[in-house]
TORRO-170517 format. One record per residue (C-alpha): z, x, y. Coordinates in steps of 0.1 Angstrom, whole numbers, plus 2048, in hexadecimal, padded with zeros to 3 digits. Each point is the difference from the previous one (the first is absolute). Last residue first. Layout:
# residues N
@w:Z&u:X&v:Y
...
***
This chain:
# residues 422
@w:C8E&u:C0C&v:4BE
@w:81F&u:810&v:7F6
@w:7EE&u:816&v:7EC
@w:7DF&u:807&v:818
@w:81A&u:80C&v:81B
@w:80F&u:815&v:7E3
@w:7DD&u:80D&v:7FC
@w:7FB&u:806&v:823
@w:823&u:811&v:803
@w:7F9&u:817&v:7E7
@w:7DC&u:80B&v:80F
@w:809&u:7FD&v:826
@w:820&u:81A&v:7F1
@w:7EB&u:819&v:7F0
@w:7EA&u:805&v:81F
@w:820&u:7FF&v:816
@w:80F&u:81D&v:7F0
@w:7DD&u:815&v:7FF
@w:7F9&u:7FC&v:821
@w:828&u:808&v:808
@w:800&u:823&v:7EA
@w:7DE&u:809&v:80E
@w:805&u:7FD&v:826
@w:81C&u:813&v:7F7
@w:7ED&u:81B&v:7EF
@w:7EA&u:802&v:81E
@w:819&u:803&v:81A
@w:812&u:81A&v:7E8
@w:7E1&u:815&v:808
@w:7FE&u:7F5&v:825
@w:828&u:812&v:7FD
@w:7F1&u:825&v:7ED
@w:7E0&u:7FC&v:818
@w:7E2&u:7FD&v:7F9
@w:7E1&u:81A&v:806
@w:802&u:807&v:7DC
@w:7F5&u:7DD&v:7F3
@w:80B&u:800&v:7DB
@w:808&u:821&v:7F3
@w:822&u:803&v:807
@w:80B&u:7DE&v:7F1
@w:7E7&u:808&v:7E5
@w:813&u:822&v:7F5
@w:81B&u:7F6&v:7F2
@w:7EE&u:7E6&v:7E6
@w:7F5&u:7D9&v:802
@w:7FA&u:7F2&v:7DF
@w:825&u:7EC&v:7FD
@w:7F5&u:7EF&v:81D
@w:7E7&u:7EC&v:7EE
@w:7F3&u:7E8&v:816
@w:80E&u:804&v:823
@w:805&u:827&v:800
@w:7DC&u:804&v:7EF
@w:7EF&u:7E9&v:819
@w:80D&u:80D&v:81C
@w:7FB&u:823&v:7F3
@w:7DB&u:7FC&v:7FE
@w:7F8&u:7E8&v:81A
@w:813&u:81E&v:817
@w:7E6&u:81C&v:7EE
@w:7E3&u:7E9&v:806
@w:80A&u:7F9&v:826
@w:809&u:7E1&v:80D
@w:7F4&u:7EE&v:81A
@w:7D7&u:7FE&v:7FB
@w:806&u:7F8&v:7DF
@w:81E&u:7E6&v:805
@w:7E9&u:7F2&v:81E
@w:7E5&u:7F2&v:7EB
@w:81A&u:7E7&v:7F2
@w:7FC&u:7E9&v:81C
@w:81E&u:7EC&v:802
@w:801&u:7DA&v:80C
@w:804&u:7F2&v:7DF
@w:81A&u:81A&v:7F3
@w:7FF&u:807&v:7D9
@w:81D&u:80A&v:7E8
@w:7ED&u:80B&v:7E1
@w:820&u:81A&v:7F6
@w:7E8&u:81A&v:80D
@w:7F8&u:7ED&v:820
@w:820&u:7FE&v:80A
@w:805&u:82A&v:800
@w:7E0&u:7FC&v:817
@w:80E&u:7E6&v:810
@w:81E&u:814&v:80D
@w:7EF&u:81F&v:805
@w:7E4&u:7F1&v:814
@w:81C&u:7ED&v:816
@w:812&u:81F&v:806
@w:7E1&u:812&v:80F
@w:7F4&u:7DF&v:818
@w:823&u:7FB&v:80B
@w:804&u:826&v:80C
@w:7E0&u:7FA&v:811
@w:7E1&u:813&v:7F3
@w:7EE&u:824&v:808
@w:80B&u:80D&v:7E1
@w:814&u:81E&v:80B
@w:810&u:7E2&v:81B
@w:80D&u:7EA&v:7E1
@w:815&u:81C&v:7F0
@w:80F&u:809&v:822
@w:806&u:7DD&v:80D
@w:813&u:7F4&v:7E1
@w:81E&u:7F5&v:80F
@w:816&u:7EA&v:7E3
@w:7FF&u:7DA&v:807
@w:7E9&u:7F7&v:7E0
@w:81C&u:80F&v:7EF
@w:81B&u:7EB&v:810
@w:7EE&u:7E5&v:7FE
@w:802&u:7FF&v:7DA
@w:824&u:807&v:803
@w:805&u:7E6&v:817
@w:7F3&u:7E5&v:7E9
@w:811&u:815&v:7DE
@w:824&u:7F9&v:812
@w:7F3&u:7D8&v:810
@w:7F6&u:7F9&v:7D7
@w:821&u:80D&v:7F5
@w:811&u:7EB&v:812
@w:808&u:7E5&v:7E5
@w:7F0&u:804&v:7DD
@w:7EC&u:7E1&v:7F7
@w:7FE&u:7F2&v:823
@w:7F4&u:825&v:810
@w:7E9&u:808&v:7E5
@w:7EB&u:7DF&v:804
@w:800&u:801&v:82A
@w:7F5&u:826&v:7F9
@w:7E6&u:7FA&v:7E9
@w:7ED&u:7E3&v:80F
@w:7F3&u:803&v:824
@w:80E&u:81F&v:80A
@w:7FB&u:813&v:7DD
@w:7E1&u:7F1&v:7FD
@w:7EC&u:7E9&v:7E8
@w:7DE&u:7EC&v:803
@w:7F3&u:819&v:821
@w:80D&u:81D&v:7EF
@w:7E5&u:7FA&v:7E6
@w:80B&u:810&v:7DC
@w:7DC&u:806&v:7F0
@w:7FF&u:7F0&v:7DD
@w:80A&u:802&v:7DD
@w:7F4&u:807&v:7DB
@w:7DC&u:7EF&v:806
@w:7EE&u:81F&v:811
@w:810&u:816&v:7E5
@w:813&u:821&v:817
@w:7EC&u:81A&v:80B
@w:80A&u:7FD&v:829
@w:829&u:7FD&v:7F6
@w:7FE&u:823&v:7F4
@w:814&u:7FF&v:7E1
@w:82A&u:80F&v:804
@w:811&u:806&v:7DF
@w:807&u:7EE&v:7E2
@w:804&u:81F&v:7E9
@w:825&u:7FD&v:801
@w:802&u:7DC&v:7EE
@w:822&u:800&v:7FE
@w:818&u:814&v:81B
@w:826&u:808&v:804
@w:801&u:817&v:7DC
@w:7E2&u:811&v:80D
@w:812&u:80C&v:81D
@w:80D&u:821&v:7E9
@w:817&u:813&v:813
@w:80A&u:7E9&v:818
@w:820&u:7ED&v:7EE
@w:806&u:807&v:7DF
@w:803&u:81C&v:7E7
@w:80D&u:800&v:7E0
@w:825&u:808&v:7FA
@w:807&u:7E4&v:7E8
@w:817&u:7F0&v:81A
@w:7E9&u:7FF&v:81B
@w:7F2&u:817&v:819
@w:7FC&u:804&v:824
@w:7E5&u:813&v:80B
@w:7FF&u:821&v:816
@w:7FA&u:7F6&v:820
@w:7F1&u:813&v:81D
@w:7DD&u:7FB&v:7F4
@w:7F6&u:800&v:7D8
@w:7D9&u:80B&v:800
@w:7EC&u:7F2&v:817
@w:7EB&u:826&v:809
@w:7FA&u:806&v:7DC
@w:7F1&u:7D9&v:7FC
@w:7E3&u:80D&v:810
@w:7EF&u:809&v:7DF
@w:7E5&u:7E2&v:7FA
@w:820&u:7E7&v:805
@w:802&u:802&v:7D7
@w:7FF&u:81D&v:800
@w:81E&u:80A&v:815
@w:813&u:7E1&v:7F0
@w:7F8&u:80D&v:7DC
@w:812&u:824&v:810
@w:81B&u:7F1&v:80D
@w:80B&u:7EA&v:7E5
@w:7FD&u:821&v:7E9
@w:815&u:813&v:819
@w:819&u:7E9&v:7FE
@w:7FF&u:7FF&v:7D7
@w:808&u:826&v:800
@w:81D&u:800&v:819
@w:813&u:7E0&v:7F4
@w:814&u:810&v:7E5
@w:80B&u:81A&v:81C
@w:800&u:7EC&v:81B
@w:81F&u:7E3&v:7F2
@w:81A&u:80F&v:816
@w:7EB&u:80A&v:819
@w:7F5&u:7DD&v:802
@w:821&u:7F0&v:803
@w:80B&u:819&v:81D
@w:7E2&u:7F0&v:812
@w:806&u:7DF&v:801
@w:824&u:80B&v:80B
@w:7F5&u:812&v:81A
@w:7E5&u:7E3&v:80D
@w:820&u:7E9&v:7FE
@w:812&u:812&v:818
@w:7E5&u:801&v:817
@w:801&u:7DA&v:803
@w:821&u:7FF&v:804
@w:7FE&u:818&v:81D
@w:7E1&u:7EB&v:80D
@w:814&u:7F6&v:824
@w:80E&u:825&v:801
@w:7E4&u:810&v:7FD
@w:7EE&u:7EB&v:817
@w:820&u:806&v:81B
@w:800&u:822&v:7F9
@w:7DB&u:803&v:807
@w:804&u:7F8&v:823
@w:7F1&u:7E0&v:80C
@w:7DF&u:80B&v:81B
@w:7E9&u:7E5&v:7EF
@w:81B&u:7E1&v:802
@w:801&u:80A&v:828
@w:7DF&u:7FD&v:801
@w:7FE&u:7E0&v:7F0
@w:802&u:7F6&v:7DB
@w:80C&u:7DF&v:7FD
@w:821&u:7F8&v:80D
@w:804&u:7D8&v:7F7
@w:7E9&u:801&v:7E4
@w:813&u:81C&v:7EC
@w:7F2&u:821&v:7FC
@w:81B&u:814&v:7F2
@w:7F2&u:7F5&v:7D6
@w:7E4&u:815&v:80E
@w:810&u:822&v:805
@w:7F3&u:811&v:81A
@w:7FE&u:82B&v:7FE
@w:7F9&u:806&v:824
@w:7E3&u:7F8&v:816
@w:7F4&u:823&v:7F3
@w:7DD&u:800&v:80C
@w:7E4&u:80A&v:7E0
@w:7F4&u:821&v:7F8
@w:7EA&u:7F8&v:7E3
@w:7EF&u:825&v:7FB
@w:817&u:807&v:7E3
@w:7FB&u:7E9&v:7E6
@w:81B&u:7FD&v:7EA
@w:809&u:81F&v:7E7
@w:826&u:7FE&v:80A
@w:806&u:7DF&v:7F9
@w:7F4&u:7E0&v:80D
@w:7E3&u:7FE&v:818
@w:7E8&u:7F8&v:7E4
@w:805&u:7DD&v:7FF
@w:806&u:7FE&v:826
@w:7DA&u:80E&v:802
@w:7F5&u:7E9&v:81C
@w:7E7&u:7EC&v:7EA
@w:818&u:801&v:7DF
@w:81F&u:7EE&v:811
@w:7EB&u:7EC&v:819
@w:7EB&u:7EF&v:7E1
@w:821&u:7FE&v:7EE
@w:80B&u:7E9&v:81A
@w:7E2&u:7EA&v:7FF
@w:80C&u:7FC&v:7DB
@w:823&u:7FA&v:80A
@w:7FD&u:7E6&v:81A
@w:7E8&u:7EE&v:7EF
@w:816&u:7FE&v:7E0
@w:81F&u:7F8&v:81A
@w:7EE&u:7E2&v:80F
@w:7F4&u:7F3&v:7DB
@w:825&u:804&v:7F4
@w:80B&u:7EE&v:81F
@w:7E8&u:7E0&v:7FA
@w:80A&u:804&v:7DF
@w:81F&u:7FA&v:804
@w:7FA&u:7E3&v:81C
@w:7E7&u:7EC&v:7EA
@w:81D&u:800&v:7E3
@w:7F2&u:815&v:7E1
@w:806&u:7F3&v:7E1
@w:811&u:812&v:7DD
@w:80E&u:7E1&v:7F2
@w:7E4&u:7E9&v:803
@w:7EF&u:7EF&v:81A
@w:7DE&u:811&v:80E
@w:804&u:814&v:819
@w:7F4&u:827&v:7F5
@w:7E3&u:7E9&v:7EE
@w:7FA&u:7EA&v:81C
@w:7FB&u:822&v:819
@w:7E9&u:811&v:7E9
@w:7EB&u:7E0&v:7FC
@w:7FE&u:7FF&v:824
@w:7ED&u:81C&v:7FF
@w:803&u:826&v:807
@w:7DD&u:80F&v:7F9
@w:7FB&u:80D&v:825
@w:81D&u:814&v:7FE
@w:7ED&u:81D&v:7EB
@w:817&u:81D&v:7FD
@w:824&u:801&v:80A
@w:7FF&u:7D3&v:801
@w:7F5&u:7FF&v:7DA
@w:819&u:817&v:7F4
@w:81A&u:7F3&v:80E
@w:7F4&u:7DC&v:7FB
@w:803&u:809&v:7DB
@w:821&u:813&v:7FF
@w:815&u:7E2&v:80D
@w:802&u:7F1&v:7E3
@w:816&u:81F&v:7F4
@w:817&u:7F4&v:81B
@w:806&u:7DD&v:7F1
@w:7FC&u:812&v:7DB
@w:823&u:80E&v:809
@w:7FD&u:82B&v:801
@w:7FA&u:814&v:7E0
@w:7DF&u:7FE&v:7F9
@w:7F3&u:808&v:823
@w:819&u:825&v:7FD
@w:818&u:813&v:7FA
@w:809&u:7FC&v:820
@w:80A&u:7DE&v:7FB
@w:820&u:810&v:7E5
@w:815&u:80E&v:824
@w:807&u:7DD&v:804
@w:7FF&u:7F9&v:829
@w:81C&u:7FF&v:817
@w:7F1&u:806&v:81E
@w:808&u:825&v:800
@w:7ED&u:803&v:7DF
@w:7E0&u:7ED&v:811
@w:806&u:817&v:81A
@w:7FE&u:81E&v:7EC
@w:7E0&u:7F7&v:7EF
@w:7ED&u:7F0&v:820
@w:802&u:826&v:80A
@w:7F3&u:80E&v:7E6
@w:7E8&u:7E8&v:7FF
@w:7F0&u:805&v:823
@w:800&u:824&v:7FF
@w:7F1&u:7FA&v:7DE
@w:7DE&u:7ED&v:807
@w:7F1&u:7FE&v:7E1
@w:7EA&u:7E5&v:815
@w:80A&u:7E5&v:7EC
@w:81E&u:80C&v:7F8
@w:80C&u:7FB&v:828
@w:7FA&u:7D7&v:7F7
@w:815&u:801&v:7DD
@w:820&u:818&v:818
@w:7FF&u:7E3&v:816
@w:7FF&u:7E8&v:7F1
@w:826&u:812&v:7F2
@w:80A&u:807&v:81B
@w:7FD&u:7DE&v:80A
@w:80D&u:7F0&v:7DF
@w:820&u:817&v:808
@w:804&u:7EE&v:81E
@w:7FF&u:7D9&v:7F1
@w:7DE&u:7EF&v:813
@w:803&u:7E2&v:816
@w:80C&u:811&v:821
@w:81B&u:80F&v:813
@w:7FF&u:825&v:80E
@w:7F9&u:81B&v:7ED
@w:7DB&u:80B&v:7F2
@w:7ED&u:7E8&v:814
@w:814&u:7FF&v:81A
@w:803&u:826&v:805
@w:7DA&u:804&v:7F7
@w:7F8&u:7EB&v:820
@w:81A&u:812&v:816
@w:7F6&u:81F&v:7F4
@w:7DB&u:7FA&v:807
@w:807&u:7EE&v:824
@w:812&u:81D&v:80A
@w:7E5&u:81A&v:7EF
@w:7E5&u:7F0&v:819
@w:811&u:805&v:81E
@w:807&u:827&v:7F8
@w:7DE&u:806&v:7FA
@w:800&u:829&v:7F4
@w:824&u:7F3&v:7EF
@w:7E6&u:7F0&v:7E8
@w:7FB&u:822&v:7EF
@w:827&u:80A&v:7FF
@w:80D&u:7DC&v:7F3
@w:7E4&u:804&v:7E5
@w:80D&u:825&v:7F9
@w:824&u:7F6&v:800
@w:7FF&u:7DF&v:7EE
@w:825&u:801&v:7F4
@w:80C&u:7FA&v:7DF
***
């Protein structure tokens, strides 16, 4: 249940991976609208979306820990139709934000006995974000295939030490002192936790033998169904849970969390002229609009995702920025509105000329591919992309992706629910 390899690649910006655990602490932990099972749970739907199993396997034990009926994980068709309602938004915010409409927002609200409250799904849109940008992270720095003895071998990341993230409360953070905690003490805090993974795990032996042949079939549909990369995403550090008939659950077949999984990612740029329009900054902004709206619905958590988006824009990126003749703010600022741009996010007072002369082919490339369809990226593009960077300017990057991405999805949920309760 712990995010080792995430925890490992931020620790390169210590800073940033305080305000991170601190925000996914609260969202995942501390008080608010949502039931904690149901959080694993969104959870577990949004890191579907990108077949992103790190992420699910991990949302899979916690959601147990919390509580949660062990006959979800079966699957969308067995989980309250409240949640299952759910599904579209999901769906729409992984890939193509832009179409989210009030109309989605009236019909998740709308009286009857399955509704929404504003401030539920006001967290479940916050912890969708959070989980898809996540993902992102999880496949651009190569966490998903960090696991195991065949993960990639030329990440050597800092060992900050192995965090837990339910240890990062909001009073203590993650500060230096949080980084250098012995990995007793993590052990120890998760011991519950680990205990559960061994008993998860002694059920599937049990049951392996039977399960062996249709396994292998799963996996190899999945492989080409994913044009062949699904080899390298197959079952991580979990083996699933399974219910009382014996038949697999949990991570190792993520269709069972998705509908619709051919609704994928559509470059903004060849969309139907009439479908939608350019997102102007100038007529909604996270300072102006989303975070004053995020922050009444669902208290705090707008002042946690605040700092955490300044945190990143923050980070020292005078190394990057010099190769390319530029400021440091100059450089992360064509990132950030290039990722922008591809969700059809537009900035007034940005010349767009700049994001060619910036960045690279090879870094458009991965950017794009990490923020749009993660689940795409393989080992090798993390190394390929921009050799003359650094392994921490790297996770820079990837950062910088995670929070353009998150806010991106949120400016487009929180316009429409502006629109709503207009």
């Amino acid at each position: 249940g712990r995010l080792e390899a995430v925890t490992q690649q931020m620790g390169y910006h210590p800073q940033y991976l305080d305000s991170f655990l601190k925000t996914q602490h609260y969202l995942l932990h501390m008080d608010g609208p949502l039931p904690f099972d149901c959080r694993h749970y969104i959870a577990i739907m949004a890191a579907a979306r990108h077949q992103c199993r790190y992420l699910v396997n991990l949302h899979v034990l916690q959601f147990l820990r919390a509580g949660g009926d062990p006959q979800w994980l079966r699957g969308l068709d067995f989980i309250p139709p409240k949640l299952r309602n759910l599904n579209e938004i999901n769906k729409i915010l992984a890939h193509r934000p832009w179409l989210i409409t009030k109309q989605h927002i009236e019909k998740l609200l709308k009286i009857s006995e399955w509704s929404w409250s504003l401030a539920e799904l006001v967290h479940a849109v916050v912890l969708l974000a959070h989980c898809h940008a996540l993902a992102s992270f999880v496949f651009g720095c190569g966490c998903e295939q960090d696991e195991g003895p065949a993960g990639r071998g030329s990440l050597k990341p800092l060992s900050p030490g192995s965090q837990c993230f339910c240890e990062a409360t909001a009073g203590n953070g993650c500060s230096q002192e949080l980084l250098r905690i012995s990995r007793k003490r993590s052990l120890d805090s998760c011991m519950e936790l680990d205990s559960l993974r061994e008993r998860v795990q002694r059920i599937h032996v049990e049951t392996e033998g039977r399960e062996e042949t249709r396994l292998l079939q799963q996996d190899r549909e999945e492989g080409e169904g994913q044009g062949g990369e699904g080899g390298s995403e197959r079952s991580v550090g979990l083996s699933p849970p399974t219910d009382t008939n014996g038949e697999a659950t949990g991570a190792t077949n993520l269709a069972c969390y998705m509908q619709d999984p051919d609704f994928g990612y559509q470059d903004f740029a060849r969309r139907d002229e009439d479908q939608t329009q350019v997102f102007r900054v100038q007529d909604y902004s996270w300072e102006d609009h989303g975070f004053s709206l995020v922050n009444r619905l669902y208290s705090d958590i707008g002042h946690l995702l605040d700092e955490k988006f300044r945190m990143v824009d923050g980070l020292q990126s005078s190394a990057m920025a010099k190769r390319q003749g530029c400021e440091p703010s100059v450089f992360k600022r064509g990132i950030w509105n290039y990722i922008h741009c591809m969700f059809g996010i537009r900035y007034d007072d940005y010349d767009y000329a700049e994001v060619n002369q910036l960045l690279e082919r090879v870094l458009k490339v991965y950017i794009k591919t990490v923020t749009c369809y993660p689940e795409k990226t393989n080992s090798e593009m993390f190394d390929r992309f921009w050799k003359q960077f650094k392994h921490s300017e790297k996770v820079h990057v990837n950062l910088l992706i995670l929070e353009a991405r998150m806010q991106a999805e949120l400016l487009y949920a929180l316009q429409a629910i502006t629109q709503y309760m207009i």
